[in-house]
N, C-alpha and C positions, 0 to 999 in steps of 0.2 A: 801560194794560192791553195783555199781548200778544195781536193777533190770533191765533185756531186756524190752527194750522198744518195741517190738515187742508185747509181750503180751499185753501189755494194749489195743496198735491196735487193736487186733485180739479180743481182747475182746468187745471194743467200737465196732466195725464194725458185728461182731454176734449182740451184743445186737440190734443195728438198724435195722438189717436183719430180725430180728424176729419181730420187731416193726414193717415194711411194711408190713412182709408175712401177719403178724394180721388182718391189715387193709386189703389185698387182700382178707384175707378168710372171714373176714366181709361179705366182696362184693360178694365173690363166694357162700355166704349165702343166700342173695337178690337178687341176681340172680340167684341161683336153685327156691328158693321160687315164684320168678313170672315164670319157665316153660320155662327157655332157653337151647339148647341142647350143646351138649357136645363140640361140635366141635367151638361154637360161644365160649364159656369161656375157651378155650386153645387161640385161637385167641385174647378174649379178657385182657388173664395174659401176654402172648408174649407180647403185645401193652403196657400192665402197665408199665409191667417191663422195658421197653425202653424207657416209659415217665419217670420212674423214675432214670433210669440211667443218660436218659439227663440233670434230675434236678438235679442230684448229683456230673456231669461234671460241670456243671454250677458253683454250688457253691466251688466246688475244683478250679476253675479256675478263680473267684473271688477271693477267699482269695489266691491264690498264687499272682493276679496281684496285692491286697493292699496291699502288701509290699514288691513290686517292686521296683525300684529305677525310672522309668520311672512315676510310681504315685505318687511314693512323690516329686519329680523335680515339678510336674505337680501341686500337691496339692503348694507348694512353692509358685508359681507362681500365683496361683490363687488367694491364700489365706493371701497370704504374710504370711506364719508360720514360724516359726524358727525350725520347727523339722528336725533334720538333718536323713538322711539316713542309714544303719551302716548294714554289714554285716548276724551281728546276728537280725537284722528285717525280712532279708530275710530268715534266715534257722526258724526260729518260725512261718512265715508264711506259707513257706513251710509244716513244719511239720504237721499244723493245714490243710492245702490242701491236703496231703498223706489220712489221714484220709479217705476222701471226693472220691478221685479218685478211694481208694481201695473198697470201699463200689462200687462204680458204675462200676469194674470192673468184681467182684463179682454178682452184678444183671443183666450186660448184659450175663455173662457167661447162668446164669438162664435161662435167657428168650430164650438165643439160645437153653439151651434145654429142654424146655418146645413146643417151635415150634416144635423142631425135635422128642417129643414123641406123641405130639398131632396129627399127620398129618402119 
């Protein structure tokens, strides 16, 4: 029986969640230590958080469009390749894109409410 693929998600997407927060609390480190007040690092985690969510739309929606059918047409063209196009490029693209969107769905969640506790 195939494990749910759902877990692995959920797992991948925690694991990287804690990997940013890391990196935020780095930050909220070196910045309590130079003396900024409260309300600048709630302002300033809202603002990560959305810079990171955009990076994380970004690349969900890169790897959905490389294995598109409209990029490989395009890559054909360009390149003169012989890779043909096929169904299953687009659901493995996909799949590797869910990853990406769910991560960035989850951080923008964050950040709405880190605004709305901060303020």
């Amino acid at each position: 029986m195939k494990p749910f693929a759902g877990r692995f998600l959920l797992k991948w997407t925690t694991k990287l969640n804690i990997v940013i927060w890391a990196a935020n609390f780095l930050i909220f480190i070196l910045l309590t230590v130079l003396d900024h007040d409260v309300s600048f690092l709630t302002a300033y985690f809202s603002k990560a958080l959305l810079l990171e969510t955009g990076i994380a739309f970004l690349v969900g929606g890169i790897l959905a469009f490389s294995s598109s059918a409209l990029q490989s047409k395009a890559m054909e063209n360009i390149s003169k390749s012989e890779e043909n196009w096929s169904i299953d490029t687009l659901k493995i693209g996909e799949k590797r894109a869910n990853k990406y969107l769910l991560l960035a769905i989850i951080l923008f969640i964050q950040s709405i409410i880190i605004s709305i506790l901060g303020y």
